[in-house]
Each structure stands twice: as structure tokens, then as C-alpha cells.
C-alpha positions as a Python dict, from the first residue, in 0.01 Angstrom:
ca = {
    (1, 'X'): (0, 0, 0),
    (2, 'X'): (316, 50, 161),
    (3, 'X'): (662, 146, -50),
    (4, 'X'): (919, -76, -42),
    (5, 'X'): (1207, -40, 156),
    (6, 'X'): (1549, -261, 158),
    (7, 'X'): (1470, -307, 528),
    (8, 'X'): (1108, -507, 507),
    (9, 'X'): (1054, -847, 567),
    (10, 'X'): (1152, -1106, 280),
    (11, 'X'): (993, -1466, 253),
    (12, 'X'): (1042, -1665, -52),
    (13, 'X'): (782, -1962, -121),
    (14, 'X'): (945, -2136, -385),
    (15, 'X'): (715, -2422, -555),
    (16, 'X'): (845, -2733, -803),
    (17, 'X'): (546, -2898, -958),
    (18, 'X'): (720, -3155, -1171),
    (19, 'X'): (864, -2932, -1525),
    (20, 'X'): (607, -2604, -1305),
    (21, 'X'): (831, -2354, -1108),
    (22, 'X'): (681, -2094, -918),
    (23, 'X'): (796, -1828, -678),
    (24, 'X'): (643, -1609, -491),
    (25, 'X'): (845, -1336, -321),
    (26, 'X'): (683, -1188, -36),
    (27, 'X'): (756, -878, 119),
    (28, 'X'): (639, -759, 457),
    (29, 'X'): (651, -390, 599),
    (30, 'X'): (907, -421, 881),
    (31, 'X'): (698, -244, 1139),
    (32, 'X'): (296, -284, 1060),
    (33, 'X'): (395, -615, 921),
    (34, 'X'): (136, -571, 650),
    (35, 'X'): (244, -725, 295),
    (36, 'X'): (377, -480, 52),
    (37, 'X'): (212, -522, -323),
    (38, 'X'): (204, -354, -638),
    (39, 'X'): (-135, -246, -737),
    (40, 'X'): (-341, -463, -886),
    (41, 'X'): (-519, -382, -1257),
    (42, 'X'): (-821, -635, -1400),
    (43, 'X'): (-905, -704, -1048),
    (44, 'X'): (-1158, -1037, -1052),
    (45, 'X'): (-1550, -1027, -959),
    (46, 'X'): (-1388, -1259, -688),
    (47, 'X'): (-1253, -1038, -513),
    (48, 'X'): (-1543, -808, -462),
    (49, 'X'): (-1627, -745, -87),
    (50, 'X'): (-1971, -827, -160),
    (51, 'X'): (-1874, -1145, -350),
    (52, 'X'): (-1983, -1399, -47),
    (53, 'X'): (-1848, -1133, 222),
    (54, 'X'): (-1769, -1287, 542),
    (55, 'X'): (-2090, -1317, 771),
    (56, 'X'): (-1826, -1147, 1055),
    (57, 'X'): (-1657, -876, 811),
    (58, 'X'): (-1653, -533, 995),
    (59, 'X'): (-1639, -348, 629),
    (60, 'X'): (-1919, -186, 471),
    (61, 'X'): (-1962, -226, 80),
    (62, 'X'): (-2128, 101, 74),
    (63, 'X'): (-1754, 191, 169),
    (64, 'X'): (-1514, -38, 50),
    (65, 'X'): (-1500, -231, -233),
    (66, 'X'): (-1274, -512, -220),
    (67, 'X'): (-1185, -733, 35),
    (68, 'X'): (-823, -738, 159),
    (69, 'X'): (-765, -1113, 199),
    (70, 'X'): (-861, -1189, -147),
    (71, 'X'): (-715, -889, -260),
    (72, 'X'): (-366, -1002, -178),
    (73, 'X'): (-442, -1388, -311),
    (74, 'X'): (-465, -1315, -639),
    (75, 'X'): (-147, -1431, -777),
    (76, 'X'): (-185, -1703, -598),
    (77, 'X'): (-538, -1853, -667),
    (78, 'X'): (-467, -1796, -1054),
    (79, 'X'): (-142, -1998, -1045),
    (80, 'X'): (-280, -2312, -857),
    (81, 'X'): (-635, -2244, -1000),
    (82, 'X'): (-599, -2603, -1215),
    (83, 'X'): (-386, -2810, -988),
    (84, 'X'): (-575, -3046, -730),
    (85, 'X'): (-462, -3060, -402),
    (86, 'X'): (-326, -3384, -395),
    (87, 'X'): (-69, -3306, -638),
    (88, 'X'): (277, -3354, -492),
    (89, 'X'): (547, -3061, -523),
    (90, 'X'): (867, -3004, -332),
    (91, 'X'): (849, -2696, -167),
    (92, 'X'): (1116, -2466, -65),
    (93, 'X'): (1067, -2144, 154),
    (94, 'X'): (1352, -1881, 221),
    (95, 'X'): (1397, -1625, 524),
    (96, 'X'): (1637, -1491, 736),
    (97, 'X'): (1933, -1632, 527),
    (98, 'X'): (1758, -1997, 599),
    (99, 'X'): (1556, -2226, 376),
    (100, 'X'): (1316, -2485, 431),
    (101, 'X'): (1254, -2777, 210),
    (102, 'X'): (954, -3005, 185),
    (103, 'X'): (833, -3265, -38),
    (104, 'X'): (465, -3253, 28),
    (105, 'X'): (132, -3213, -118),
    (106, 'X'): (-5, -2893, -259),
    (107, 'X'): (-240, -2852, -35),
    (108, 'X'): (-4, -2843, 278),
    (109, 'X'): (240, -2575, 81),
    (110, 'X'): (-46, -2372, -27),
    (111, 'X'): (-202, -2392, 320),
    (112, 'X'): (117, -2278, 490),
    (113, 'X'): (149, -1944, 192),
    (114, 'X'): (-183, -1825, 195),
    (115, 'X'): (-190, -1803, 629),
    (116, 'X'): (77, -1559, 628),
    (117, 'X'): (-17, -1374, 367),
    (118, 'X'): (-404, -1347, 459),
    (119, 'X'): (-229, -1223, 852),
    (120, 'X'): (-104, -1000, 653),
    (121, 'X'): (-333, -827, 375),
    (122, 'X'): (-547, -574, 571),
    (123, 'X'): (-822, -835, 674),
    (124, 'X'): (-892, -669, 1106),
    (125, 'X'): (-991, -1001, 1206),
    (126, 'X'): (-695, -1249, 1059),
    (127, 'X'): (-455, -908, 1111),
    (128, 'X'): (-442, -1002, 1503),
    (129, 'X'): (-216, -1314, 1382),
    (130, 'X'): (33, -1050, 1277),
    (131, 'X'): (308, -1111, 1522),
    (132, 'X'): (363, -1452, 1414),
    (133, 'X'): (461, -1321, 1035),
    (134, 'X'): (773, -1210, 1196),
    (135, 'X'): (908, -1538, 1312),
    (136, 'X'): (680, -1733, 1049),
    (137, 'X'): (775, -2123, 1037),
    (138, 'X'): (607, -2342, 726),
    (139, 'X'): (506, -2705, 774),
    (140, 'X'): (489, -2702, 1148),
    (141, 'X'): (282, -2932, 1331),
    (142, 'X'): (-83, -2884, 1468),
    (143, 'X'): (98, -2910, 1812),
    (144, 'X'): (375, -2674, 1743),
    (145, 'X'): (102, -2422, 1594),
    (146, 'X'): (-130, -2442, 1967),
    (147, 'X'): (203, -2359, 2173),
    (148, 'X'): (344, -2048, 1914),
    (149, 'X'): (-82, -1927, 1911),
    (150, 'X'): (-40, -1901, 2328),
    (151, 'X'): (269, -1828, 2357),
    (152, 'X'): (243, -1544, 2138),
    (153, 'X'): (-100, -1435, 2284),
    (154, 'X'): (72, -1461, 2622),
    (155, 'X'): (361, -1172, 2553),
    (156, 'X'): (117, -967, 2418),
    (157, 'X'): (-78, -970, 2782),
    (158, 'X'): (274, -939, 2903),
    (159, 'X'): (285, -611, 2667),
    (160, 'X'): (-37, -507, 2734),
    (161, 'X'): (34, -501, 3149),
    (162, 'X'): (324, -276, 3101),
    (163, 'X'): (102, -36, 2897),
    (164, 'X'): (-108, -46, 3205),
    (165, 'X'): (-371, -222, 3027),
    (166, 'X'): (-569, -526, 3150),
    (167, 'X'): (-375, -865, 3088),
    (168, 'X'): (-584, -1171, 2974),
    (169, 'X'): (-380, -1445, 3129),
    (170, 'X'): (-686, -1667, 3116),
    (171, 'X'): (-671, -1681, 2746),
    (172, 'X'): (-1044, -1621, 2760),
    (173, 'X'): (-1023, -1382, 2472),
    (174, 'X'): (-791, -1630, 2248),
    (175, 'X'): (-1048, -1861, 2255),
    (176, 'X'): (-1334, -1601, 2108),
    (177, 'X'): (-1068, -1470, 1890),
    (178, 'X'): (-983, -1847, 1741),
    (179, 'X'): (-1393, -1896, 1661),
    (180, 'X'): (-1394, -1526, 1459),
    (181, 'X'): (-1093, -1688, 1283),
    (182, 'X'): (-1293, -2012, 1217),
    (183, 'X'): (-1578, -1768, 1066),
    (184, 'X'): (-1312, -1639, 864),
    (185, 'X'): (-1209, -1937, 712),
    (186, 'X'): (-1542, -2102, 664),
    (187, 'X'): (-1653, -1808, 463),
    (188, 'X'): (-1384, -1756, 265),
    (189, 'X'): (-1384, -2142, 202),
    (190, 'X'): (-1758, -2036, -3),
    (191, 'X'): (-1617, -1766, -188),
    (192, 'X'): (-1328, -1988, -299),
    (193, 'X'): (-1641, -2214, -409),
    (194, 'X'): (-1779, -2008, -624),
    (195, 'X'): (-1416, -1928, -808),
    (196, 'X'): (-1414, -2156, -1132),
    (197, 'X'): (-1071, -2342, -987),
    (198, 'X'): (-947, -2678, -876),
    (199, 'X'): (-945, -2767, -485),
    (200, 'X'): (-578, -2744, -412),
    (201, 'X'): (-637, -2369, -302),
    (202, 'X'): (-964, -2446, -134),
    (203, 'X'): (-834, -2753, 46),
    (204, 'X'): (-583, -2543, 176),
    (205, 'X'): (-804, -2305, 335),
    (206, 'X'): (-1008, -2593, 489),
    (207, 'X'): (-649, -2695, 683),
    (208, 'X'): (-602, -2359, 817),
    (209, 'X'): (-938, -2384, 957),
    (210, 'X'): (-864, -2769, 1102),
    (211, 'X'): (-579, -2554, 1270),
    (212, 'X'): (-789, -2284, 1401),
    (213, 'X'): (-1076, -2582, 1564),
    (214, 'X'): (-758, -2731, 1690),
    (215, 'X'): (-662, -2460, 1856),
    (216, 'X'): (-1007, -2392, 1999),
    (217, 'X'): (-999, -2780, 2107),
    (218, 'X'): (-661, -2774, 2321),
    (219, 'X'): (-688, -2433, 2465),
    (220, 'X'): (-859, -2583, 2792),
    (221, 'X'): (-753, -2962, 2699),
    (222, 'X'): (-448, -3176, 2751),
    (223, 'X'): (-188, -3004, 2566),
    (224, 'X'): (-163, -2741, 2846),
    (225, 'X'): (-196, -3029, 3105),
    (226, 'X'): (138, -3146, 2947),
    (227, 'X'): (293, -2803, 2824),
    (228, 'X'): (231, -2724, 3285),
    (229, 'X'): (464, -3025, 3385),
    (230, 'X'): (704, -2896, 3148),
    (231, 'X'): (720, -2524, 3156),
    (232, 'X'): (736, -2565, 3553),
    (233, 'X'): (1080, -2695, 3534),
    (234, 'X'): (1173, -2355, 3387),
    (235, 'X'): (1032, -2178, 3674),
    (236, 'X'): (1290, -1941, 3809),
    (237, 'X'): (1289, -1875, 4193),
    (238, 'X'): (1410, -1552, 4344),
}
């Protein structure tokens, strides 16, 4: 675990369940991105890596013993542990000197939390989503989330090319990267299953995984037919 520092990241998720206020402040190394958090005492048999590990996890129980992405839920999966995901809340989510308010369902709020901070905890796999905890934007669209995945994939190709390294404008690797993500999720949907809890935490794991197929769906589909017309008017000639 990183140390905190007056200069890391701050995101506030700030949930009103009726009379129930939560809020979870987040805090975010400023350069690895990863989430900074106190350590953890009376960790649950949930959170084992071997509790329904991840048929794609590249750690080795004989090694490690918990597994980062549920690690880093904890708080999180105890507070909403006997709310169902229908419930409605109004949900309000502070960065940058901005807020953003939403009255929604649990599950959409939840959904929108537990992304960044799974991007965040240590997991290799969801870690590649990193960049976008940076400029992280709750209750966006599917749409809006398929142009910020390529477009952020993109300038990292861009990166990688002045590195000297072998760009992927094809997006050929997104798309492999997007199933490993749907593995993720699926897995740690089962896990979640075998947690004693209401759905609102679960459901919101199963709509970062509709985002994930989505993704997977429109990376060859119409969206970039449309997004071409479009992004050709900002073409600049020499």
C-alpha cells in the first residue's frame, strides 16, 4: 500500500439511501494510479484468492493469498450487503472541484464505484483500465464508455510508437483485452454468489460486464462506422 500524500487523486462517492448516508472517499496514488488503503484487519474468507479465483488470474495461491479486487471492496460489499439493487438512492460523486449528481438505482451507482476502484486495486488484468481513473466520469452512457475505451487505447499506441514500440492501431489487442475483462467479471460475479449478501452489489458487477460485451460488440460494428464520418471532419491537412 502506498502512503498518502496531499497530492493523490481524490474521488468522493457520496450515497443517500432514504434516512442511509454513505461516503466513500477514495484516494488514488497520483502516478501508479493504484488506490491508497489502510490495511485491512478481520479480512473475510471472501476475499481469499482461492475463494472462486478467477479461471484467468495470473496469481498463484501457493504465493499470494488474497486477491486484490476483493481486497479493496470490502467496505463496500459490507455496506450494500442488504440493499437490493433496485433500491433507488441519489448519488453524488466529487472530483476535481466538480460534483455529479444522480438519482438512480443502486445498482447503476454501485456499478459505476466498484469499476474504478477494481482498475485500481492491484488486479494485472482490470489494472490495464488504469488511465481512465484519471479522468473517471460516473453514469456515462454505454456509447460514451466504447469511444473513452478506444480513444484511450488509441494514445497509448500513440505512446507506445514514440517509445519505439509496435503501435496496435487495429485495436486487435483491445478486443482480446475486453474478453479477459469479461472473464474477470463473470468470475468475480460467482464469488460475489457465494457472499451471504443482497444483489445490489452483484447486479452491479453484471453491468460492468454488459459494458465490457458492449464494447467487444461495437469495436468492429457501427459505432466506428459513425464515430469515421465524424472524426474526419477534424482531419487536419498540412
Amino acid at each position: 500500500m502506498h502512503s498518502k500524500s496531499d497530492e493523490d487523486l481524490l474521488i468522493n462517492y457520496i450515497f443517500q439511501i432514504k434516512k442511509d448516508k454513505r461516503e466513500f472517499e477514495l484516494r488514488f496514488n497520483s502516478t501508479t494510479l493504484d488506490i491508497v488503503q489502510p490495511e485491512k484487519s478481520n479480512i473475510p474468507k471472501w476475499v481469499n484468492l482461492d475463494f472462486y479465483q478467477c479461471s484467468n488470474c495470473p496469481f498463484d495461491t501457493e504465493i499470494d493469498q488474497h486477491c486484490p479486487a476483493a481486497l479493496s471492496m470490502i467496505d463496500v460489499i459490507d455496506f450494500f450487503s442488504d440493499f437490493v439493487s433496485y433500491t433507488e438512492a441519489d448519488i453524488s460523486v466529487e472530483k476535481d472541484g466538480c460534483t455529479y449528481s444522480k438519482h438512480t438505482s443502486l445498482q447503476n451507482g454501485i456499478s459505476s464505484l466498484i469499476g474504478l476502484i477494481m482498475a485500481a486495486s492491484g488486479c494485472p488484468i482490470l489494472g490495464k483500465l488504469k488511465p481512465m481513473v484519471r479522468f473517471h466520469v460516473p453514469f456515462i452512457s454505454a456509447d460514451e464508455q466504447v469511444f473513452r475505451a478506444m480513444s484511450t487505447y488509441l494514445l497509448a499506441q500513440y505512446f507506445r510508437k514514440v517509445h519505439g514500440e509496435e503501435p496496435d492501431w487495429a485495436m486487435e489487442k483491445l478486443e482480446k483485452f475486453y474478453h479477459e475483462i469479461h472473464t474477470v467479471n463473470k468470475d468475480f460475479a460467482i464469488r460475489l454468489k457465494h457472499v451471504h449478501i443482497y444483489d445490489a452489489s452483484l447486479n452491479a458487477i453484471n453491468i460492468l460486464d454488459t459494458f465490457a460485451n458492449f464494447i467487444l460488440m461495437e469495436i468492429h460494428k457501427h459505432v466506428l462506422k459513425e464515430l469515421e464520418i465524424q472524426m474526419l471532419e477534424y482531419y487536419i491537412s498540412d
